[in-house]
Phi, psi and omega in degrees: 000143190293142178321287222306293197295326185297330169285331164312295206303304203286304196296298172319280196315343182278142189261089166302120197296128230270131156337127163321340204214128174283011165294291189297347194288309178282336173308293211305327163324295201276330167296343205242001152271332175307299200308319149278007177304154170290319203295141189287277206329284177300010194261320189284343186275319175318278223293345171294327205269329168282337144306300188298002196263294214068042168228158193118155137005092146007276194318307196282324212275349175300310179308318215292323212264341193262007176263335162266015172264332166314308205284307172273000147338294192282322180259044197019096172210062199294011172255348169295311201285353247237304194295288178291319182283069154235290201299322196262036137325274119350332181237338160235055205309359177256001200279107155292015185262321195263027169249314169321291197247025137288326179312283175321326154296316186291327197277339164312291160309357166100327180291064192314319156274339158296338182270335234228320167286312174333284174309344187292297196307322192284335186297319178328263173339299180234087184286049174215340194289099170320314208279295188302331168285340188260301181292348189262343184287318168303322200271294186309356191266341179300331197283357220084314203268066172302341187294306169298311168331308198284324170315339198244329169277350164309315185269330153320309179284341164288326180291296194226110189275340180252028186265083184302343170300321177301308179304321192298303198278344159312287168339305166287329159314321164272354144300318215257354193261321181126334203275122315131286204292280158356287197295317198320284174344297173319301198276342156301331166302311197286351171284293177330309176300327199201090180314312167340340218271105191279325192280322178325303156324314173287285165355251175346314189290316184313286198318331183283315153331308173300335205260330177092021175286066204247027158260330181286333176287267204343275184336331170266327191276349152329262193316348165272313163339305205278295185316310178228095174287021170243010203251105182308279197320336172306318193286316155309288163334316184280326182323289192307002200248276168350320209272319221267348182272325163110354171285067194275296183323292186315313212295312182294341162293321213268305162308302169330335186248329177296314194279356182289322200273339194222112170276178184057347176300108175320276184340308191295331201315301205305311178337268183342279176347296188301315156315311164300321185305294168299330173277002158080046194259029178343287199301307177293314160319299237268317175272011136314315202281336167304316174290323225255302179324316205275276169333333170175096195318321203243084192231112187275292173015276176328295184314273179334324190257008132327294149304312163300318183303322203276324142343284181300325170270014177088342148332048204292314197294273172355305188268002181250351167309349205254332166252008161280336191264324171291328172280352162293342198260316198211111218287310227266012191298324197290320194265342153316253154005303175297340174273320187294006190062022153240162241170137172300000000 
C-alpha cells in the first residue's frame, strides 16, 4: 500500500469518540474525510476542525496534525508544516512517517542537518523505511557530501531494487562526482523502472550534454519536456546543448523559458549569456553574465565569459581582468571554454 492510501486508510479508519448527536456524528464524518482529502485546502480545514474538537485517540489527533502538516507542505508553507508534524511527534512519538517528512521540510529550508536527524530517527524506527534511506541521501548530497548520499542510496535500492528515485539521485551524486558513465547507468535504470520519469530523463540529458553527446542530450531533453513542460533544468539543459550545436535562437528560447519558470538561476544566466556571446550580443551577454556573477561571485564560468564579452566590446583591460580572475578560481577554464568554440 502506497504512504498516500496508507494515510487515507489510517485517517478514514480512526474512531473519534462518538457525539450525542448524529448531526455532531456527520460533521465528524465529513471532517475525517476533509482531513484526507488531496486538496491542501480542504484538507488543512477537516483537519483544524478535528484538532480544535480534541477528540479522539494520540494516536488519531497525530494523524489530523501529520496530515495538515502534508497540506502546508503542498502549499509552501515548510515552517507551519514543520510546526504540525512536531505535535504529531509529541503525541506518537514512534510515527516514522512524521520524522520523514519534517526531515523534508527541513531539507526544503536548507537546513540540511536537521533534516538528516529526522531521517535518522525514522530509519531508527523503521530500517526497512526505503523513502527515508532515499531522502537522508537528498539531504548529504545537498550537503555536498555524495560519497554518503550514494551510501544511502545503495541501502535504499538493497531494500527495494525497483524503486527509481534512488537509481535517479544516485545517479546525480555520480554525476556531481565527474563518473559520467555510472550516473548514465542510474538514470538508464531509473528510466527502465518509470519510461516517464521527466527529471531522469533531464539527468541523462544533462550527463550527455557534459559527455558533449549533444544530439543525445536532446533527445532525452525533447522528452523530458513534452512529460513536464514546467521543469526549468530541462529547458536550461536544451539551451546549452543547442548554443553548443550552433542552434541559437532555438537555444535562446529555450533559456528564455527556463528563466521565465526559475528566474535568477546562475545556470540559466550563464547559458543565455553564452548564446548572446556567440550571437556577437556583448551587451545582452555581458548582463547575463553580471546576473549570474551576482547570484555566485566566484562562478569561474560566468567570470571567463564575461570576460570574452567585454573583449568583444573593446573593453581589453575589462576583460582580461575577468579573465585573469577566473583562472584563479578554476586554473584549467580557458581550455574549458575553448571546447565551446569561444576563444580570446
Amino acid at each position: 500500500m502506497s504512504q498516500k492510501a496508507l494515510i487515507i486508510a489510517i485517517v478514514l479508519g480512526v474512531a473519534f469518540a462518538a457525539s450525542p448527536s448524529n448531526a455532531s456524528a456527520q460533521t465528524r464524518d465529513a471532517n475525517l474525510e476533509r482531513c484526507a482529502d488531496a486538496d491542501p485546502d480542504l484538507s488543512i480545514g477537516g483537519c483544524t476542525a478535528l484538532i480544535e474538537a480534541g477528540q479522539g485517540t494520540p494516536s488519531d489527533l497525530a494523524q489530523a496534525f501529520f496530515n495538515r502538516a502534508r497540506s502546508y507542505n503542498a502549499n509552501g508553507e515548510p515552517d507551519r508544516a514543520i510546526q504540525d508534524y512536531g505535535e504529531a511527534i509529541k503525541l506518537d512519538p514512534a510515527f516514522a512517517f512524521a520524522f520523514n517528512n519534517r526531515g523534508n521540510a527541513y531539507n526544503t529550508k536548507g537546513d540540511h542537518d536537521r533534516a538528516i536527524q529526522d531521517f535518522d530517527q525514522a530509519i531508527k524506527l523503521d530500517p526497512g523505511y526505503v523513502v527515508a534511506f532515499n531522502n537522508r541521501g537528498v539531504a548529504y548530497s545537498s550537503k555536498g557530501d555524495d560519497d554518503r548520499a550514494i551510501q544511502n542510496y545503495d541501502a535504499a535500492i538493497e531494500l527495494d531494487p525497483t524503486y527509481p528515485r534512488a537509481f535517479n539521485n544516485r545517479g546525480y551524486s555520480y554525476n556531481e562526482k565527474g563518473d559520467l558513465e555510472r550516473a548514465i547507468q542510474d538514470y538508464d535504470q531509473a528510466i527502465r523502472l518509470d519510461p516517464d520519469y521527466a527529471r531522469a530523463l533531464s539527468n541523462r540529458g544533462t550527463a550527455y550534454n557534459a559527455k558533449g553527446d549533444y544530439d543525445r542530450a536532446i533527445r532525452d531533453l525533447d522528452r523530458s519536456i513534452d512529460l513536464n513542460p514546467t521543469y526549468a533544468p530541462a529547458f536550461r539543459s536544451r539551451c546549452w546543448a543547442k548554443a553548443l550545436l550552433g542552434r541559437l535562437q532555438e537555444g535562446l528560447s529555450d533559456c528564455d523559458n527556463s528563466l521565465d519558470i526559475s528566474p535568477g538561476d546562475r545556470n540559466a544566466l550563464t547559458s543565455r549569456g553564452l548564446v548572446n556571446l556567440k550571437l556577437k550580443l556583448p551587451d545582452a551577454a555581458i548582463t547575463d553574465f553580471d546576473a549570474s556573477l551576482k547570484a555566485d561571485a566566484k562562478y569561474a564560468l560566468s567570470l571567463y565569459l564575461r570576460g570574452l564579452a567585454r573583449q568583444m566590446k573593446g573593453d581589453t583591460t575589462g576583460g582580461r581582468a575577468d579573465l585573469a580572475a577566473a583562472e584563479q578560481i578554476q586554473a584549467d577554464i580557458a581550455d574549458e571554454v575553448a571546447k565551446y568554440g569561444v576563444t580570446p
